[in-house]
Phi, psi and omega in degrees: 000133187236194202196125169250135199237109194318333188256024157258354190220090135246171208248143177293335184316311177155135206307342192299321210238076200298168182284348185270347174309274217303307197288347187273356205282291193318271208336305201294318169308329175262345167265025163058034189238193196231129173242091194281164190208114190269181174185145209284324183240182182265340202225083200251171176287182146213131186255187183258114174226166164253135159314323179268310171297355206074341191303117163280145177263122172255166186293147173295326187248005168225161166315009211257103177281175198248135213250142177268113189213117222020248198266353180236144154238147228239145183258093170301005163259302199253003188055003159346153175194130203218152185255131181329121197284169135321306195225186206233121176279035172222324180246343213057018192256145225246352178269052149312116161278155168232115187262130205198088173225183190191164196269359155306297182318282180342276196290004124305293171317324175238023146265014163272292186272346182268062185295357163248015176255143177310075156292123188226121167246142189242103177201233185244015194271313246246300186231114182278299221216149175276025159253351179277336162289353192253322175301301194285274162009298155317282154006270193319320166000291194252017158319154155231325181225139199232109196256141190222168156245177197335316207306338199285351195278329201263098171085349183247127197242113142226175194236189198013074192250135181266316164218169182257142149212116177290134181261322167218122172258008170300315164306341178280331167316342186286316190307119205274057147208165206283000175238042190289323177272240209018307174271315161345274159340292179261001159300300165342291188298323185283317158287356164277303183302333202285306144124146146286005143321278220278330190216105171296331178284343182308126168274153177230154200201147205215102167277122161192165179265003158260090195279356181250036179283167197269290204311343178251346171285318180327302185304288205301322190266351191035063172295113113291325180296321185267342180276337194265330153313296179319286196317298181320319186274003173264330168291322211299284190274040153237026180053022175276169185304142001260039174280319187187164216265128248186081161255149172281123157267133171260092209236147186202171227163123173272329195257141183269326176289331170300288165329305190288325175281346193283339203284320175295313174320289162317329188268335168276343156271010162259341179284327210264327204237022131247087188264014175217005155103002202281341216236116174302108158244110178246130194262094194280088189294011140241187212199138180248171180250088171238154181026031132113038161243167193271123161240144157221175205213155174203109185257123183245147174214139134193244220237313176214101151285296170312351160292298185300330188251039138324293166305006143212064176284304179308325174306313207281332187266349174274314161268085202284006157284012187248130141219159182230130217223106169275148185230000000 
């Protein structure tokens, strides 16, 4: 596994697309091989690095970088929210980035430079349902560069795939929960293994631009030990599992005035049944909007959850937009 570092090999093409990237796509193309160029997601945050030191930004109070929207950037755990600096408060350097990519942008780009080549992008925009994967499945065949997200790890078999290349893995690091390396580690680890089984000759190659982060020296050098020490003693002291028990409340509500009162409602019957203060009731002051419903989201840590949220089992059973996701 090798590790390219973007903000030293980029290509005029678009900062995404390093030059060594670019010499592995030719190669591959004249041997007639298959090159895939993964991304964890279709869609992502963006974050903030400086080009020359590498520093990624993270929130001062959670373990979290910090996602970039216009001028401010925001912590999507605790919301924190800070306006995009100037110079970068470690080198002092003027070279800021905002890093942001996604596999439409990719597969525009390289059916630009490459036009006589078969490009098949694989992700949920693409395969919905399973006659649209039997369809992609056909597809995938005659690919020669196949740009995919997780899904390419899950069910899908082709041969003479010649290289691999994670394109910013930094994006996955965005994800606002607390076992984010964690998956991270092993999606990786999981498109690698998958394979080098199956095609021994496949290169695996991993680009970004913070190449001395510890969770990506982990991936590349297959640190597991020193990746897992870290991890464990960073749950010990932020209290996460398996130091203690964690569940999520879901609440979802088409009518906003329902939603809102229902909302108030729950969170007073968990105040009221934590009378001595023991149990993290973190309360998330925003709210998101899909398909024209209300999310709201409330999260607990202690020690015995199921016992506390007893106190609202008649809710949770009456009403099935309430739920609770233990992790």
């Amino acid at each position: 596994m090798l590790l390219v570092n973007l903000s030293l090999d980029k290509s005029k093409i678009n900062k995404y697309l390093s030059n060594s990237l670019l010499k592995e796509i030719d190669n591959c193309i004249v041997n007639n091989k298959k090159v895939i160029l993964y991304l964890n997601k279709r869609w992502e945050y963006s974050s903030l690095i400086c080009s020359k030191c590498n520093k990624l930004y993270k929130c001062d109070n959670c373990d979290n970088s910090f996602s970039i929207h216009n001028d401010d950037m925001i912590c999507h755990i605790c919301n924190m929210k800070k306006k995009v600096p100037k110079n970068c408060d470690n080198c002092n350097s003027p070279e800021l980035q905002k890093v942001w990519v996604w596999t439409i942008q990719i597969e525009n780009i390289l059916k630009e430079t490459y036009k006589n080549i078969n490009i098949f992008r694989l992700d949920t925009d693409v395969v919905k349902n399973k006659k649209e994967k039997e369809l992609a499945l056909d597809m995938l065949k005659n690919a020669q560069i196949i740009i995919g997200t997780k899904m390419i790890t899950t069910g899908f078999n082709f041969e003479w795939v010649w290289l691999i290349w994670v394109l910013l893995l930094e994006q996955e690091l965005q994800i606002p929960k607390y076992n984010t390396t964690e998956k991270v580690y092993s999606n990786i680890k999981q498109l690698f293994w998958r394979w080098w089984r199956v095609w021994e000759e496949t290169r695996f190659i991993i680009q970004t631009f913070i190449s001395e982060n510890e969770l990506i020296k982990d991936i590349v050098y297959d640190n597991y030990k020193e990746f897992f020490i870290r991890s464990i003693n960073e749950r010990k002291l932020f209290n996460y599992p398996p130091f203690c028990e964690l569940a999520t409340i879901e609440y979802r509500n088409t009518d906003a005035e329902k939603w809102l009162k229902y909302i108030k409602k729950i969170k007073e019957k968990l105040d009221i049944n934590n009378t001595d203060n023991k149990i993290n009731i973190i309360q998330n002051p925003n709210y998101s909007k899909k398909y024209n419903q209300y999310y709201y989201k409330i999260i607990l840590k202690w020690d015995n959850l199921r016992q506390f949220l007893s106190c609202i089992k008649t809710d949770i059973f009456k009403d099935s937009n309430l739920i609770v996701i233990f992790d």
